[in-house]
C-alpha positions in Angstrom: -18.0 14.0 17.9 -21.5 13.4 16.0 -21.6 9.6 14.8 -22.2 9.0 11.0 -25.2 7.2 10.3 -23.9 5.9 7.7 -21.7 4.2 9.0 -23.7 2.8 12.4 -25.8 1.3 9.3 -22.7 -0.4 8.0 -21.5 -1.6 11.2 -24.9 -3.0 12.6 -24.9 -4.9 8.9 -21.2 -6.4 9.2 -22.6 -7.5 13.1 -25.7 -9.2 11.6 -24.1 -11.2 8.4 -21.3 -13.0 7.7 -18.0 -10.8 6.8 -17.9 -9.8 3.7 -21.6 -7.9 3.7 -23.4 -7.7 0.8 -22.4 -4.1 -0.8 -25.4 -1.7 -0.5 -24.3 0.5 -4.0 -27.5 2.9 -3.2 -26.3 3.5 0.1 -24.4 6.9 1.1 -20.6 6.7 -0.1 -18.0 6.5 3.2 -15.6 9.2 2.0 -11.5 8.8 3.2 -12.3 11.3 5.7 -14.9 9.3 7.6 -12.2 6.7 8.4 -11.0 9.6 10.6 -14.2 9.1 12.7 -14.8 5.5 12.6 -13.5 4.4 15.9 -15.8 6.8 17.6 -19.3 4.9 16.1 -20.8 2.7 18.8 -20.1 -0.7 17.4 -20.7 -4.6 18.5 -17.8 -6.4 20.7 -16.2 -8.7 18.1 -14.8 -12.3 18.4 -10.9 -12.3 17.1 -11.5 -14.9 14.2 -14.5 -12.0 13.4 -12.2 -9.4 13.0 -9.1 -11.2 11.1 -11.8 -12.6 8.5 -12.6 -8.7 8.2 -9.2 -7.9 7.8 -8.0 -10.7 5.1 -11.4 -9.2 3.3 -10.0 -5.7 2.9 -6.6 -7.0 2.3 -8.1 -9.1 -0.5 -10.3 -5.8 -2.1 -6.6 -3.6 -1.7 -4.8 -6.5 -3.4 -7.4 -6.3 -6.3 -7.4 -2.6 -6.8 -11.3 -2.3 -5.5 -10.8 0.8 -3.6 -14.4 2.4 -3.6 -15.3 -1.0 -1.7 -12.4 -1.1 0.8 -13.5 2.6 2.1 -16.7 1.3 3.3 -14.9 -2.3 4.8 -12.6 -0.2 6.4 -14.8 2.1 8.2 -16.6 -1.1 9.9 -13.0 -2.8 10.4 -12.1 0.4 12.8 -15.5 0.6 14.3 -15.5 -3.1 15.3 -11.7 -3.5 16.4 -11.9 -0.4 18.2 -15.1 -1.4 20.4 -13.4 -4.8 20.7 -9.9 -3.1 22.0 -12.4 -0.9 24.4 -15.1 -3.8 25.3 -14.2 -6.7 24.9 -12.8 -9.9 26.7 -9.4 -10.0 28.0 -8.3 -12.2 26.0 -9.8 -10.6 22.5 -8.4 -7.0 23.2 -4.6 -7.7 22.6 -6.3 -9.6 19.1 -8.6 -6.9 18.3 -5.4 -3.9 18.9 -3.3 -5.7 16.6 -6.4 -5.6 14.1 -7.4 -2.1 14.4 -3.4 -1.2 13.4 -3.4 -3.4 10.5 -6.9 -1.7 9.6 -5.2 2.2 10.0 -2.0 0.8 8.5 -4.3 -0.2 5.4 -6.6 3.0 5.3 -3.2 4.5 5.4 -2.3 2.8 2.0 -5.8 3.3 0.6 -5.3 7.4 0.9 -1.7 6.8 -0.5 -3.5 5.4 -3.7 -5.9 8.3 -3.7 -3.4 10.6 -3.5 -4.5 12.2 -0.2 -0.9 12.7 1.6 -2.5 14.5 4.2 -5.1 12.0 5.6 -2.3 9.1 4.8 -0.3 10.5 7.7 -2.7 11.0 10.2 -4.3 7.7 9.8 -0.5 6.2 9.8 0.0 8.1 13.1 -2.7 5.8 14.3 -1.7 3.0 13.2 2.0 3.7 15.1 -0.4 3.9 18.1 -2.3 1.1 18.0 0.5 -1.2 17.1 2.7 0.2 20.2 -0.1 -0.8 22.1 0.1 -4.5 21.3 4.1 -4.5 22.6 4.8 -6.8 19.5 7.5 -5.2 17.1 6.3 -6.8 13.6 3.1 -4.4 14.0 5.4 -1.2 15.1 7.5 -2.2 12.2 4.9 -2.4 9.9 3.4 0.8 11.2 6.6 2.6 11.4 6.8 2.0 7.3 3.3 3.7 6.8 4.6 6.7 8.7 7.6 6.6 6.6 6.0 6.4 3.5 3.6 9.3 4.5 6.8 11.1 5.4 8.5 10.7 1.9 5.4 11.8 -0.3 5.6 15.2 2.1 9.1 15.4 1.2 10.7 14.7 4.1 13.0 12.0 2.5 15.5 12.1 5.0 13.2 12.0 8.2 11.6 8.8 6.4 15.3 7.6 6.3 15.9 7.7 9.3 12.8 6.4 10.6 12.8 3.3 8.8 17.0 2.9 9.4 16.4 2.7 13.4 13.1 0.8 13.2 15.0 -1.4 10.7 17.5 -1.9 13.2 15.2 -3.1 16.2 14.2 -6.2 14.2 17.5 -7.1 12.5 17.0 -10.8 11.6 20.0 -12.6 13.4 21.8 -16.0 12.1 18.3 -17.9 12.6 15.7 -15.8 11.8 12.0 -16.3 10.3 10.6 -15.7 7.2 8.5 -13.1 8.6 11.1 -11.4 10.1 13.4 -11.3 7.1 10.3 -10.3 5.1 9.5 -7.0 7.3 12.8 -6.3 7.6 13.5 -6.1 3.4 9.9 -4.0 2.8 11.9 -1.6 4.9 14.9 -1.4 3.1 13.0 -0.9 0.1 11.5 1.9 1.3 13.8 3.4 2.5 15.8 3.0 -0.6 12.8 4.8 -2.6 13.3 7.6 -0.4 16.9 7.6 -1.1 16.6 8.1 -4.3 13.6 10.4 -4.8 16.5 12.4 -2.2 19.3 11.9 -4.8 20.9 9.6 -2.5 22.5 6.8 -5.4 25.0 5.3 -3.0 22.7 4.9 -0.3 20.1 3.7 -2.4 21.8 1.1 -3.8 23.4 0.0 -0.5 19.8 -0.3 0.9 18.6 -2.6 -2.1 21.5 -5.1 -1.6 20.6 -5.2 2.1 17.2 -6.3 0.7 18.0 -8.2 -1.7 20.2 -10.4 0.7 17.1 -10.3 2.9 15.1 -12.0 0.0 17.8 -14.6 -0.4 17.3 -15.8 3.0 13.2 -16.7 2.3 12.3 -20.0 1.6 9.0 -18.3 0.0 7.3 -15.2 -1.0 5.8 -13.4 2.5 3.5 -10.7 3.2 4.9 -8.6 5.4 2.4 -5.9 6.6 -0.3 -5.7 3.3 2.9 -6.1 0.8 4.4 -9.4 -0.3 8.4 -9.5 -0.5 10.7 -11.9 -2.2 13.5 -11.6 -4.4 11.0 -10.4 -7.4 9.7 -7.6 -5.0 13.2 -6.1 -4.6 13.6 -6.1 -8.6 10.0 -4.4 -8.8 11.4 -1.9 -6.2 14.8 -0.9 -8.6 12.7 -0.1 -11.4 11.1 2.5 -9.2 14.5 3.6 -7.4 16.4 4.1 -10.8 13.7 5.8 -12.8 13.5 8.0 -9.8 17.6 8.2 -9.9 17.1 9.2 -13.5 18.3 6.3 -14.5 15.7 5.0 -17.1 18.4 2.3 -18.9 19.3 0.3 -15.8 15.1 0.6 -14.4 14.3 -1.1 -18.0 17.7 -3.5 -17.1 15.6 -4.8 -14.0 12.1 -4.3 -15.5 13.2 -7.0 -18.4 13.9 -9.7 -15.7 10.7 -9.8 -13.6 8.3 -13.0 -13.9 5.3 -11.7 -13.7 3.8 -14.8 -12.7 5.7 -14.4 -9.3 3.9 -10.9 -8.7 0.9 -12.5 -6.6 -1.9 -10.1 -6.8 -3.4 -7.7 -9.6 -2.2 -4.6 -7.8 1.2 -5.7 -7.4 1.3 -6.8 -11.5 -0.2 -3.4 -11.9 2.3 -1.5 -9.4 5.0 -3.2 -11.8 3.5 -2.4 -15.1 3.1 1.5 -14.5 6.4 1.7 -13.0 7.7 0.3 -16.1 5.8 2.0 -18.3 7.3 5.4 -16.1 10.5 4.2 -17.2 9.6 3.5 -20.7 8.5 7.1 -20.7 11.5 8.8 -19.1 13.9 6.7 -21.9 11.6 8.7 -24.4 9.9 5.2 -25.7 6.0 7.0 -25.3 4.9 3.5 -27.2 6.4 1.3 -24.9 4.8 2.7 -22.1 1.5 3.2 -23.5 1.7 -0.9 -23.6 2.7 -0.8 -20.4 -0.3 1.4 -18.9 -2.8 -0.9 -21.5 -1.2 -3.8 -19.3 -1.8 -2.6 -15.8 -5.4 -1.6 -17.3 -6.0 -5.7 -17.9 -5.6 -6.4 -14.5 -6.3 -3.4 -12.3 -7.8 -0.6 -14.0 -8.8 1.5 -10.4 -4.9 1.8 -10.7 -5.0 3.9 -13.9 -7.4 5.8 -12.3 -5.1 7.3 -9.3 -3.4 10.8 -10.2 0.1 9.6 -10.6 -1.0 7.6 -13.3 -3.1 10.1 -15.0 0.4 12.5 -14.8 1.8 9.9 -16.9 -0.6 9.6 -19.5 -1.0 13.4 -20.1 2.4 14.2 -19.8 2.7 11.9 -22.9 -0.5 12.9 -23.9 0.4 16.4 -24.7 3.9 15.7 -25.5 5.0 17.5 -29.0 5.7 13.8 -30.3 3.7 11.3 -32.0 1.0 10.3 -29.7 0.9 6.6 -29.4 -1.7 4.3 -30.3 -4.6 3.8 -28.1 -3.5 6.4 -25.4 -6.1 9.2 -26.0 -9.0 6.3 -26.0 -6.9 5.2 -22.9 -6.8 8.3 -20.9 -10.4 8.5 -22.0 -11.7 5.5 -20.2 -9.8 6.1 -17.1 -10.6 9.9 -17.1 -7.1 11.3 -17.5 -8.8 13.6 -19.7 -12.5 14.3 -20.7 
């Protein structure tokens, strides 16, 4: 496989400076697909504290919605853990394998929010691997989730199910278990219930949130588990999406009503909230409402706005035969919904 110069450029500059490296904007753009290819460019051996400060760097760029940047901080996250898993110390290659997972598992998430399905599963795939190499089970968990996810957009809701069901399982907390734990173990439910209800699945759905929820209970404080954060607001976020996908727009709006959005930590989360309100807004027929609701997640995140499933919102309403709201042609406008 031919290496990419462009991205032997990036990696010699991330081994030369301290993590984050200065952006080079005139440089050649890393597309998704190069993150296919990244572990294949000769790279430097990396310490561990190296590679985590890497890591909390593109976690920090996904949790503020600056996804042209985390393509090109990925592609050197991979190339380094990779060549760290392959050539470094003994000691650093158990580090740099949980890395590289964590860095698949994200690139996984960035195709999700570029609505490349595709790509999201084979890079998920990867990240499955990597983690079952490390022998822990918070990074197969974690990993196992991606897959899911990838799984669910495809339409295989039932397959995602059942994935997340058994790898649920393996890491039930017990009567003394850690926040951690408790905080994987709820992201899953959630997802799981998502899947449920995009497959119709109300019963199951619902069963699957109260198994979060009570999960949430037992935190003493908001966790990231994986690149999400879960508490007891995360589980509310996550029925707005369930019941708007159950086609039930009243009780989404219910649960929307009671989030604090100061408890939602980062700008993609608040943003993640506001257009899955504003979804529900636009289901209940209340085009206004959600318009506010898309002008919200704007003020915080507008790369958000930019991604497919929210341009399907704003033409669907765009081109609705009702009154078209304040402010959304100017809206779509800006975030190129329309031209």
């Amino acid at each position: 496989m031919r290496r990419r110069d462009v991205l032997s450029g990036l990696t010699a500059t991330a081994a030369a400076t301290v993590w984050p490296w200065p952006v080079q904007r005139d440089a050649a753009k890393v597309s998704l697909t190069d993150l296919l290819n990244a572990e294949s460019v000769a790279a430097p051996a990396l310490a561990p504290q190296s590679l985590t400060d890497m890591l909390a760097a593109a976690r920090r760029a996904f949790n503020t919605s600056h996804y042209d940047d985390l393509t090109s901080q990925l592609a050197v996250l991979i190339a380094g853990a990779a060549s760290t898993r392959q050539d470094g110390r003994d000691q650093d290659r158990d580090a740099a394998a949980v890395v590289l997972a964590a860095g698949y598992r994200l690139a996984s998430e960035l195709c999700v929010k570029r609505n490349d399905d595709a790509l999201a599963w084979v890079l998920a795939d990867r990240a499955l691997n990597a983690a079952r190499a490390t022998g822990s089970p918070g990074p197969v968990a974690h990993a196992s989730r991606s897959v899911a996810i990838a799984m669910r957009r495809a339409g295989h809701h039932g397959d995602a199910i059942s994935l997340l069901s058994a790898s649920a399982a393996q890491i039930q907390p017990g009567s003394h278990p850690s926040d951690a734990g408790l905080a994987t173990y709820g992201s899953m439910l959630c997802t799981a219930a998502y899947a449920g209800a995009q497959a119709g699945r109300r019963a199951e759905a619902e069963t699957l949130l109260g198994e979060a929820a009570e999960a949430a209970g037992r935190i003493s404080a908001p966790v990231i588990a994986g690149e999400i954060a879960f508490s007891p607001t995360h589980v509310v976020v996550y029925r707005i999406g369930v019941f708007t996908a159950l086609g039930d727009s009243a009780t989404a709006l219910d649960h929307a009503s009671t989030v604090d959005v100061q408890l939602l930590e980062t700008p993609e989360r608040y943003a993640r909230y506001c257009i899955d309100t504003a979804r529900a807004w636009e289901q209940h027929g209340r085009h206004d409402r959600a318009t506010q609701a898309l002008h919200a997640a704007e003020s915080q995140a507008p790369e958000e706005l930019r991604r497919p499933s929210s341009h399907e919102i704003i033409t669907r309403m765009l081109y609705a035969p009702t009154v078209t709201p304040s402010g959304l042609r100017s809206l779509a406008v800006r975030v190129g919904a329309v031209r």
